[in-house]
VOGU-3710 file (C-alpha; in Angstrom, 3 decimals, decimal comma):
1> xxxxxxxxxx> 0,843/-25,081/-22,789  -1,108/-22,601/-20,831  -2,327/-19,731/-23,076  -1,576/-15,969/-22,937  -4,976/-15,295/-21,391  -5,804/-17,893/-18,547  -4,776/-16,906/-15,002  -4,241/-19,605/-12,859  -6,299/-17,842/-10,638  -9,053/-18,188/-12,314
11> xxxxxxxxxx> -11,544/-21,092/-13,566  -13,932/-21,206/-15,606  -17,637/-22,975/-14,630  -19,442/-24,519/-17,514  -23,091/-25,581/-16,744  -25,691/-27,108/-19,088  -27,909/-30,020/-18,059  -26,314/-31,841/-21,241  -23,307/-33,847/-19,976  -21,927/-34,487/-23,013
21> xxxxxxxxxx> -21,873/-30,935/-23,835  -20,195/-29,967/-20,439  -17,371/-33,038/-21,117  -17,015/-31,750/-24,440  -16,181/-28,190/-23,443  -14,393/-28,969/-20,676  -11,843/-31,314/-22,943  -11,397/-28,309/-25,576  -11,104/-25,495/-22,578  -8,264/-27,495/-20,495
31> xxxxxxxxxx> -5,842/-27,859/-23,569  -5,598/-23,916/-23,702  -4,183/-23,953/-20,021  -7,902/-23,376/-18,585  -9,069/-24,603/-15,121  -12,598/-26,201/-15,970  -15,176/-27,052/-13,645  -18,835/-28,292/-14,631  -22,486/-28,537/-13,232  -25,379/-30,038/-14,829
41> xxxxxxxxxx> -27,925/-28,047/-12,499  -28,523/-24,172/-11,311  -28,156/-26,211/-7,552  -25,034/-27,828/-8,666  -23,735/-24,414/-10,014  -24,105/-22,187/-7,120  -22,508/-25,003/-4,707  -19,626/-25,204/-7,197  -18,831/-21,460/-6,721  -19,551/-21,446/-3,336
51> xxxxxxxxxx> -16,916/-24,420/-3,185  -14,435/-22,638/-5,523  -14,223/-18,996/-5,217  -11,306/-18,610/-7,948  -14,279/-19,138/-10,439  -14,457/-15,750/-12,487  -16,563/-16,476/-15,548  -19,529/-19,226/-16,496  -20,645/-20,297/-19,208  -24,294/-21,036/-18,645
61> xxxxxxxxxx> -27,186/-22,813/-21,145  -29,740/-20,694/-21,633  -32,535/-23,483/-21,652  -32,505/-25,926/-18,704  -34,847/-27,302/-16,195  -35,902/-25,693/-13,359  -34,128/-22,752/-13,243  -32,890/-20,937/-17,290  -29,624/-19,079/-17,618  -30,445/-15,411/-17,038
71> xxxxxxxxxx> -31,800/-16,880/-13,691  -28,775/-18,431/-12,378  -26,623/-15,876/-13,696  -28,512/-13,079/-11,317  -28,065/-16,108/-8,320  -24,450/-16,630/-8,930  -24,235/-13,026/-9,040  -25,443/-12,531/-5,656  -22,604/-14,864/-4,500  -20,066/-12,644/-6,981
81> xxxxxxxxxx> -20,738/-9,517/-8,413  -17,765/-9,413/-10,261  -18,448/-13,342/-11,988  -18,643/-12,745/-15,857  -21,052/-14,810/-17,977  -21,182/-16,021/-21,536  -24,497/-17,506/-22,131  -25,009/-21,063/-24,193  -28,058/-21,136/-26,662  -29,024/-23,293/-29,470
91> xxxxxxxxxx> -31,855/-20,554/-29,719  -29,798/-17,819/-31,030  -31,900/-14,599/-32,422  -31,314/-11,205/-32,175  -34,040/-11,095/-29,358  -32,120/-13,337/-26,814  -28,630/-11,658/-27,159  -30,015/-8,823/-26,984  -31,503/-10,063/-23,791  -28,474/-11,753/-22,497
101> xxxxxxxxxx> -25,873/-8,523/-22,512  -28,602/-6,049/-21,093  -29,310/-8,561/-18,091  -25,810/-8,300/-18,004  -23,672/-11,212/-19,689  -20,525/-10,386/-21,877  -21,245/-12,406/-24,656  -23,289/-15,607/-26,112  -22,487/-18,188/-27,907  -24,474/-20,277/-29,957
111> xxxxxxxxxx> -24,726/-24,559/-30,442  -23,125/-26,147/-31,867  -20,039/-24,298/-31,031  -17,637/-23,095/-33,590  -14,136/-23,844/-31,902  -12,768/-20,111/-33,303  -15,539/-19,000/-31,766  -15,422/-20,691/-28,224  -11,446/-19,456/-28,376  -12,551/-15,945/-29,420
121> xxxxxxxxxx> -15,132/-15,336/-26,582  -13,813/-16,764/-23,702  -10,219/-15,179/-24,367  -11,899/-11,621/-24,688  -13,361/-12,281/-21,610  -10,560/-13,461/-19,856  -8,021/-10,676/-20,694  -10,798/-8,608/-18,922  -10,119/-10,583/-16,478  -6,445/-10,446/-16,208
131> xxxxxxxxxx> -6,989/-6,660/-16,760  -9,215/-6,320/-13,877  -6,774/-8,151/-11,496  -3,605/-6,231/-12,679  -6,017/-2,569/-11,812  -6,956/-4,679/-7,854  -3,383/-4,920/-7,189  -2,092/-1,887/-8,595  -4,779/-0,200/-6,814  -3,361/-2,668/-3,526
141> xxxxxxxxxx> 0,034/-1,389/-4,335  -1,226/2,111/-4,271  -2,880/1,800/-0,738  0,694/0,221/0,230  2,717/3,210/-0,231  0,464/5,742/0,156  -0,868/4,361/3,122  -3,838/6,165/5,499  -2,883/7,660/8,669  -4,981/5,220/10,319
151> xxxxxxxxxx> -1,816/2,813/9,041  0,378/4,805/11,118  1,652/2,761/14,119  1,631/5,054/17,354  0,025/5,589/20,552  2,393/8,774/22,487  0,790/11,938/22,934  4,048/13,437/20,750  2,846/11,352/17,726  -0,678/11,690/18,169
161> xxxxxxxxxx> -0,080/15,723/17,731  2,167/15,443/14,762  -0,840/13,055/13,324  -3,227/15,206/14,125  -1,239/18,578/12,569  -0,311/16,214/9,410  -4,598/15,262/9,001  -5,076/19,032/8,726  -2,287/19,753/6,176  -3,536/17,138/3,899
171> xxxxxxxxxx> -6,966/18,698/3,190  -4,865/21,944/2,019  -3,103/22,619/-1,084  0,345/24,201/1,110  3,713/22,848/0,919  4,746/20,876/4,126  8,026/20,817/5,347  8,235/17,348/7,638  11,338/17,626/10,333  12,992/14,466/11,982
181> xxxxxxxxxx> 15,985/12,671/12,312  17,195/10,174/9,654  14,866/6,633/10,173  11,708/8,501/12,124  9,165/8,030/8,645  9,264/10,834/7,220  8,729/9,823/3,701  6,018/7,757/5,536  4,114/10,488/7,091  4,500/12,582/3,415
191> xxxxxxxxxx> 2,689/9,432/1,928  -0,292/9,740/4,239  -0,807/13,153/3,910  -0,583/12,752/0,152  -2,868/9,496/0,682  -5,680/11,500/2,656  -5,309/14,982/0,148  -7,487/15,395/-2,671  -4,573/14,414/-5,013  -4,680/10,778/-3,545
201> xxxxxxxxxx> -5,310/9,478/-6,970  -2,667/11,140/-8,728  1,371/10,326/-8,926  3,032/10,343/-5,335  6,774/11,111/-6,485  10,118/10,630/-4,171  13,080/12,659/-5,170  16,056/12,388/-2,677  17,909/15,570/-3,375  20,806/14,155/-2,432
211> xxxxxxxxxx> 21,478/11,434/-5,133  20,525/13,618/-7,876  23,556/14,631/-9,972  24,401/18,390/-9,902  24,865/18,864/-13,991  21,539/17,019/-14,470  19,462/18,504/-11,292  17,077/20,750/-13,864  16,587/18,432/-16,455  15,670/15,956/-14,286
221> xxxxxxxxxx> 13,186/17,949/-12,065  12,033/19,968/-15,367  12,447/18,106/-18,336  14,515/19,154/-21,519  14,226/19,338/-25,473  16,194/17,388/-27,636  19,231/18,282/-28,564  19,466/20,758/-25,455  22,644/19,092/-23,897  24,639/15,890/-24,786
231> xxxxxxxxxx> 23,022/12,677/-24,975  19,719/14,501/-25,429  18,170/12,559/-27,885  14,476/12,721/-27,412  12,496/14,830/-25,373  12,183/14,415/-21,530  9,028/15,581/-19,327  11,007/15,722/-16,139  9,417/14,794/-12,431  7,375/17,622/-12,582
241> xxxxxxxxxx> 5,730/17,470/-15,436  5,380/13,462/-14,628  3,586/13,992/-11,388  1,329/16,486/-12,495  -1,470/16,872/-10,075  -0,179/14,841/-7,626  2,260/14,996/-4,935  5,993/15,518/-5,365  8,737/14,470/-1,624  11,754/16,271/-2,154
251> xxxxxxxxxx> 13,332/14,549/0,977  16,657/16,064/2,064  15,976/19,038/0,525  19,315/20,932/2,332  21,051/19,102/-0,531  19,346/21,071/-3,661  21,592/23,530/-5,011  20,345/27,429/-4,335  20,457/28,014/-8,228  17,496/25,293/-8,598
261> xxxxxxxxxx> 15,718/26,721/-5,122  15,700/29,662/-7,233  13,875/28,337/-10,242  11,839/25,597/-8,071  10,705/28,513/-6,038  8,821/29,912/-9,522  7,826/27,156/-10,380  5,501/26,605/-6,961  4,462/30,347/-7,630  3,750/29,639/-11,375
271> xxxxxxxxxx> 2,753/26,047/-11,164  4,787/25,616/-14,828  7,981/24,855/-15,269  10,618/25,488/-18,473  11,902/22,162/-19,872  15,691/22,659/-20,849  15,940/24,313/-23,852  12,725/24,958/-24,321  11,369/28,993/-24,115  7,887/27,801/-23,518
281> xxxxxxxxxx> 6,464/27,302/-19,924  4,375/23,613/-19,292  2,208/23,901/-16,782  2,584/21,243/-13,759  0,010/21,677/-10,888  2,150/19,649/-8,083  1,798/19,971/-4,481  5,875/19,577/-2,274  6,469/18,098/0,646  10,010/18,658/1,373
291> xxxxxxxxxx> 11,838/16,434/4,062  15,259/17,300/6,375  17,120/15,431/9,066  19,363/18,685/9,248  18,062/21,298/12,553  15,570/23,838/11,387  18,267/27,059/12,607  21,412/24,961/10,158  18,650/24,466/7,514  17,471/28,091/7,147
301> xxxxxxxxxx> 21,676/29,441/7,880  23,240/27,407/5,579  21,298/25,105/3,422  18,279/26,702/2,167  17,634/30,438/0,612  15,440/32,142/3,010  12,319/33,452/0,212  12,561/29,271/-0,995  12,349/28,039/2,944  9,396/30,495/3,544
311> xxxxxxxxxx> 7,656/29,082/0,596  8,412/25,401/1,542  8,087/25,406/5,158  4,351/26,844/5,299  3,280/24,226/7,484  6,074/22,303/9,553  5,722/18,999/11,347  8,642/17,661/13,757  8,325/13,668/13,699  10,252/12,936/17,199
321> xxxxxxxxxx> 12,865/11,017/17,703  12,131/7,121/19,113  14,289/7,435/22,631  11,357/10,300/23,127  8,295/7,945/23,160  9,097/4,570/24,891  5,364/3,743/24,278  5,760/3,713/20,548  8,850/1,186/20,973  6,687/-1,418/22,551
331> xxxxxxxxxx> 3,989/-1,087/20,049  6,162/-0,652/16,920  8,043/-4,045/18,487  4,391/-5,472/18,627  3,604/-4,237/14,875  7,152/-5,582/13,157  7,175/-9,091/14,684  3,795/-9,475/13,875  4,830/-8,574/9,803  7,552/-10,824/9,865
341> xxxxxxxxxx> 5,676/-13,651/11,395  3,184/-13,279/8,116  6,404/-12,681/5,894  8,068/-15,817/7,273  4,566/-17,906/7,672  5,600/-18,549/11,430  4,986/-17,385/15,107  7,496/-14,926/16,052  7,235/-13,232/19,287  9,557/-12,064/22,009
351> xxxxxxxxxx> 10,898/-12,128/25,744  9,862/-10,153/28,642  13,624/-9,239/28,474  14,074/-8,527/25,482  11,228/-6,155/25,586  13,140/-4,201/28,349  16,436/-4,053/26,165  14,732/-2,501/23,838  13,107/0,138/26,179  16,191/0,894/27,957
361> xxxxxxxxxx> 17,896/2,051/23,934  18,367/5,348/22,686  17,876/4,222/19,115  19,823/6,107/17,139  18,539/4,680/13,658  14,681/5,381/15,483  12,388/3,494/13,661  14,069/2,055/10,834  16,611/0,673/13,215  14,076/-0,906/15,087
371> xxxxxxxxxx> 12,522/-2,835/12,244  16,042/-3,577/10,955  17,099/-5,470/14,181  14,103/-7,567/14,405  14,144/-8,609/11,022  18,112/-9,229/11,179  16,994/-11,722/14,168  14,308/-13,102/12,524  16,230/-13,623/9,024  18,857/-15,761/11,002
381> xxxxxxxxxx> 16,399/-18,384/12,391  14,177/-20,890/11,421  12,471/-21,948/14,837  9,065/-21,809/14,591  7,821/-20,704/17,052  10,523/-18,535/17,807  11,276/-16,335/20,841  13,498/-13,074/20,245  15,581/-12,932/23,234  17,477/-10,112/25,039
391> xxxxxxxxxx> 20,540/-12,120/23,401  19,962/-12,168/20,223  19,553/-8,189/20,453  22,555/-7,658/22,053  24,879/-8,423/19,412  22,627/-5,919/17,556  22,104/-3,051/19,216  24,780/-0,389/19,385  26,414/-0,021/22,767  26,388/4,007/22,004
401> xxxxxxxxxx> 22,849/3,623/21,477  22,564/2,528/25,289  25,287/5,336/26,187  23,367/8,068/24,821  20,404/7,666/26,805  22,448/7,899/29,740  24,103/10,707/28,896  21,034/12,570/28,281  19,697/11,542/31,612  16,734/9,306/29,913
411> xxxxxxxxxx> 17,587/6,238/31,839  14,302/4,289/31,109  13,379/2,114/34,229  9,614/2,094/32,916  8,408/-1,550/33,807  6,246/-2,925/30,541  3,203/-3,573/32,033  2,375/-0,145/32,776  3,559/0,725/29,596  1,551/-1,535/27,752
421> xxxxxxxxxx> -1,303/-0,607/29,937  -0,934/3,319/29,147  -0,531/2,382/25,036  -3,884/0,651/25,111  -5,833/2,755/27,090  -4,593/5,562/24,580  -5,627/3,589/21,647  -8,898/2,754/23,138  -9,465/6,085/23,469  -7,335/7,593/20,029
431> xxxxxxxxxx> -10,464/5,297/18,321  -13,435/6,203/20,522  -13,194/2,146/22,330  -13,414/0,650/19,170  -11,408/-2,257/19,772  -10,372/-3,240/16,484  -9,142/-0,157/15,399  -7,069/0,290/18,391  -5,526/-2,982/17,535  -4,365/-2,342/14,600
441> xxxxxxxxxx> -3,445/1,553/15,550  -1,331/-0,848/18,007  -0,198/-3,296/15,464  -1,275/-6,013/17,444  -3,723/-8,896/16,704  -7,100/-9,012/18,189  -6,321/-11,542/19,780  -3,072/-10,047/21,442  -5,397/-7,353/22,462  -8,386/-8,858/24,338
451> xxxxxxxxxx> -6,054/-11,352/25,809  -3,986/-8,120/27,235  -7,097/-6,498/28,163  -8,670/-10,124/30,411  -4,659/-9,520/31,849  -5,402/-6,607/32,909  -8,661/-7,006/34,241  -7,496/-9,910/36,041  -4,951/-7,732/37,804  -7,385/-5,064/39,323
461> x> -9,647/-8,183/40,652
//
């Protein structure tokens, strides 16, 4: 039975030139659900870890030839900073542990072993362990979704001014009011600038205005007292309270009542709020950026009091619609078939046609739709590798989709060479030639990229 404190991850490297010892430890250790490797030498040691990197803590004799424990701990330190150590002596005085933890070791232990003790030590050490890892992918999770701008898949000249506009903003303490219709990224964008801001490593809070109740709208954005309404048992902080110092997205903002724009509009004056119930003010230093798909001239007439859509459209940023940047399509395309190859763990790529199908849509879901098809088509095959075809789109796409672009006399009849051309040159140049950059501003591989470049070069020889 594995214990409550041994990763699988992780395995533990036990090294004293006494193979007894090493068998010995190595038979109590793997009971408790421990992965156990062993090395009788400093030289055996370092090749083990160099062979195994999932080793995270060593237990290491103090006294052996050659090379002595606080030595091999600084060498197997220079392979992995982050390697914990628990040195072995049957030496043990006040001098040496004192020794041990200042050169860095968490603990000691001392022969012959005490099996408490063995338990004890390496289970401390351990949970640090697990403790560690849990912060590495919270702080992965983080990065996820509040990603940089330099995560932001575009090469048009429309999206490189909105990026541009929305780098600025972040370095400022101003609500932002981000503009676009429904599937474009805004809540995207509003987690870069948050990402980039000085509040990067506080809360980043979504509230979509429109699925929040009407009788509960306050207590939710403010927080209540006990016993202030029914079913108020305890007290509640309320989102703004929660995401104090960070960032709150009130996306689809048209939908919050003009009674709360009234109070949410002293609030960003005050930076406190009034819980429910409460006659005392708690202070909540937040920073809004408020989304709409609604036009700006409906917003301000109908939706929004005009002193609350001053306050929360000090800087505005218009994300534009797909149909207006064919360039992004192809590279977007590029970027999503790439994920799902790594989600699926095979090659997924498409046709020349299908490519030009995709051009030739007016997108009406934008972005979102985009990713949605190609995952759809992706979902509901298991060739590997597989091909997305103009025919497996079709079924897909909306026929109004292809309508609408007509209509609007934006027939594309943009061949994708030049298209792909003109998005890498722009990248090149978006990250000063740097060609990995541009290839993942593109999200394309490196590979993708040279090989389009040697295309390319091929063509004007």
């Amino acid at each position: 039975m594995k214990g409550p404190s041994s990763p699988s991850s992780c395995t533990i490297l036990v090294v004293d030139d006494d193979a007894n010892l090493t068998a010995t430890m190595k038979d109590f250790l793997s009971p408790q659900g421990y992965a156990v490797e062993t090395a009788h030498s400093a030289e055996e040691a370092l090749a083990a870890q160099q062979r195994n990197p999932r080793i995270c803590l060593a237990l290491l004799d103090l006294i052996m030839p050659l090379t002595d424990g606080l030595t091999l701990m600084e060498q197997l330190r220079q392979q992995n900073p982050e390697l914990a150590v628990i040195i072995m002596t049957g030496f043990a005085t006040i001098e040496t542990a004192v020794e041990s933890i200042k050169r860095g070791a968490e603990d000691y232990l001392t022969k012959p072993f005490e099996p408490d003790a063995v338990q004890k030590k390496v289970g401390r050490v351990m949970e640090v362990f697990e403790l560690r890892s849990r912060v590495t992918k919270l702080e992965a999770n983080v990065q996820k979704y509040c990603p940089s701008f330099e995560s932001l898949v575009y090469v048009s000249p429309l999206m490189q001014r909105v990026v541009e506009r929305a780098r600025t903003a972040a370095e400022s303490k101003t609500p932002v009011l981000i503009l676009g219709e429904t599937g474009t990224g805004k809540e995207l964008l509003a987690r870069a600038i948050h990402g980039a801001s000085p509040r990067a490593s506080a809360p980043f809070v979504p509230v979509n205005c429109g699925a929040l109740p009407r009788e509960l709208v306050e207590s939710e954005l403010f927080g209540f007292r006990r016993g202030s309404f029914t079913g108020a048992f305890h007290d509640g902080p309320g989102i703004f309270v929660s995401a104090n110092r960070g960032t709150i997205f009130l996306d689809e903002i048209g939908e919050m009542p003009k009674d709360v724009q009234v109070k949410l509009l002293r609030v960003l004056q005050e930076n406190e709020v009034r819980p429910v119930g409460s006659t005392k003010p708690v202070s909540a230093d937040v920073r809004i950026i408020a989304a709409t798909n609604r036009p700006i001239g409906e917003l301000r007439a109908e939706y929004l009091r005009q002193d609350f859509y001053f306050r929360v459209a000090t800087i505005t940023l218009e994300i534009p619609p797909l149909r207006a940047r064919p360039e992004d399509v192809l590279v977007l395309a590029q970027h999503f078939l790439q994920r799902l190859s790594e989600r699926y763990d095979r090659q997924i790529s498409s046709s020349r046609a299908a490519m030009e199908l995709l051009l030739k849509y007016g997108f009406p879901g934008n972005v979102r739709e985009l990713e949605n098809v190609l995952e759809n088509v992706a979902a509901m095959s298991r060739d590997d590798p597989q091909v997305v075809t103009a025919r497996d789109l079709k079924g897909l796409l909306d026929p109004a989709g292809f309508h609408d672009v007509l209509a609007k006399g934006m027939e594309q009849t943009l061949a994708i060479e030049p298209l792909e051309k003109l998005a890498i040159e722009r990248a090149l140049r978006l990250t000063d030639g740097n060609r990995s950059k541009a290839a993942l501003l593109l999200g394309i591989s490196r590979d993708t990229l040279y090989r389009k470049l040697r295309e390319f070069a091929a063509e004007t020889t």
